[in-house]
C-alpha positions in Angstrom: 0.0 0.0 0.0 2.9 2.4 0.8 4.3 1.5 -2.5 0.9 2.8 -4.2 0.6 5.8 -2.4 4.4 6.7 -3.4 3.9 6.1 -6.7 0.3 8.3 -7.0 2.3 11.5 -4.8 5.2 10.5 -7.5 2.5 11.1 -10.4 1.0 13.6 -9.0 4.2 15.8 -8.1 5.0 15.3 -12.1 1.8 15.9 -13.1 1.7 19.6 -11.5 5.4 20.4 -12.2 4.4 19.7 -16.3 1.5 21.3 -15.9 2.8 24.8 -14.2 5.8 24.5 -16.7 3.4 23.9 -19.9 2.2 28.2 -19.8 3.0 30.2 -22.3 6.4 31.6 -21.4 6.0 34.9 -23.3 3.0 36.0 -21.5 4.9 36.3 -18.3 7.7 38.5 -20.3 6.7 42.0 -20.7 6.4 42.9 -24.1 8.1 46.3 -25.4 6.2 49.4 -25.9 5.9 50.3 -29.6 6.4 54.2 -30.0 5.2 55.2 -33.5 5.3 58.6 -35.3 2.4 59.1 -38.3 3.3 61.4 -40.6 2.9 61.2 -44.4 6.6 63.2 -44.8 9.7 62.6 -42.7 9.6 65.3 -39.5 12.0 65.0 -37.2 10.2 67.3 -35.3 7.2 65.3 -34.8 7.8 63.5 -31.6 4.9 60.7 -30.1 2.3 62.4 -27.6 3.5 58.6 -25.4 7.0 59.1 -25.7 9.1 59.1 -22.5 11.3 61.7 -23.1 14.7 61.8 -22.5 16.8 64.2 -19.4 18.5 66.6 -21.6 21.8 65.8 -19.9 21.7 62.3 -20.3 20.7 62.2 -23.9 23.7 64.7 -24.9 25.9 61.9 -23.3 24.1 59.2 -25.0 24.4 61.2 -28.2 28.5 61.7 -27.8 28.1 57.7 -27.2 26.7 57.3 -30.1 28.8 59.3 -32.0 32.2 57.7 -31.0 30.4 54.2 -31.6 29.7 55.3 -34.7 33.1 56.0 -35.4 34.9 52.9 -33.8 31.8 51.0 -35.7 30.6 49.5 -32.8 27.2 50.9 -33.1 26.1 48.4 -35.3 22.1 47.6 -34.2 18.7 49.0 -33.5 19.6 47.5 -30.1 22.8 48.7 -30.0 21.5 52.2 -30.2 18.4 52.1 -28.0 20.9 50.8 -25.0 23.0 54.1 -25.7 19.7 55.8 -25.1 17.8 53.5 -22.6 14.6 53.8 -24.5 12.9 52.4 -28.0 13.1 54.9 -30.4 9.9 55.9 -32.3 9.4 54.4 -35.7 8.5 56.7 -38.2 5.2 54.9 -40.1 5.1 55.1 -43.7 8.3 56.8 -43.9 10.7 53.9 -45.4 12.7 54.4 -48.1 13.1 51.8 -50.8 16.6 52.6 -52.6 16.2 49.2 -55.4 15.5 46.7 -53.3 17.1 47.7 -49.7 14.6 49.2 -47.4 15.7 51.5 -44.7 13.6 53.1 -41.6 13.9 55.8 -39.6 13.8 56.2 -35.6 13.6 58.9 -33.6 14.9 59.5 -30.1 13.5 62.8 -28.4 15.4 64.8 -25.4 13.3 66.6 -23.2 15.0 70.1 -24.4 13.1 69.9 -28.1 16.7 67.6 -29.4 16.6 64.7 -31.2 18.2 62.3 -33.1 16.9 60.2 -36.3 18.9 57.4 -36.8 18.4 55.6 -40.2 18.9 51.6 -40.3 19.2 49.3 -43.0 16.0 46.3 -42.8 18.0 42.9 -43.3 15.4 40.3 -42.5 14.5 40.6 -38.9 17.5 42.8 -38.2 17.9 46.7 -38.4 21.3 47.6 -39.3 22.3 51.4 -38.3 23.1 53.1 -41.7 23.3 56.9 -40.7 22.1 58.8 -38.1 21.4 63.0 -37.8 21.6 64.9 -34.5 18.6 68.0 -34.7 19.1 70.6 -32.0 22.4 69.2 -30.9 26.4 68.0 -32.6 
């Protein structure tokens, strides 16, 4: 009898462990927010109404980051860049340019002292390659 009751705790102890580890592990994870500027031209000056933005004094040192990793070609990502600036950029909607073939995109990251930056990436598959960027307000 001890042997049965073992053997149904056992099961049971399995059961529950694959049923807790069965969820769906991205609903847990919190998903990123998705800041988008609509505009039917480029505007760098059009910055989202839900944009967090950024300290003027640590966006001007996450701009000089950005400029050095530019130049040492470390800046390399999307990712790459919104670490530099702790924040997503905003995607500007219906503003990518098809040059024969190779799309690029723009994003925007907005200080809270009316600067900004657009940086311009490269779309290779899933991945967004930083092409150029332009610094508005600030160098």
């Amino acid at each position: 009898m001890k042997r049965i009751t073992a053997l149904f705790f056992a099961s049971a102890l399995v059961l529950t462990l694959a049923a807790c580890s069965s969820g769906d592990a991205s609903s847990s994870a919190e998903e990123p927010t998705v800041y988008t500027v609509e505009v039917d031209e480029l505007d760098v000056t059009a910055v989202p109404e839900d944009y967090p933005l950024i300290p003027a004094d640590e966006f001007a040192a996450a701009f000089e980051e950005l400029k050095a990793a530019n130049l040492s070609g470390d800046a390399t990502s999307y990712q790459d860049v919104a670490d530099m600036f702790g924040v997503d950029g905003a995607y500007y909607v219906n503003n990518d340019y098809d040059a024969g073939g190779v799309i690029f995109e723009y994003h925007g990251w907005y200080a809270d002292n009316d600067t900004n930056v657009v940086v311009t990436f490269e779309v290779n598959g899933d991945d967004l390659d930083m092409y150029a960027y332009t610094g508005n307000g600030i160098s």
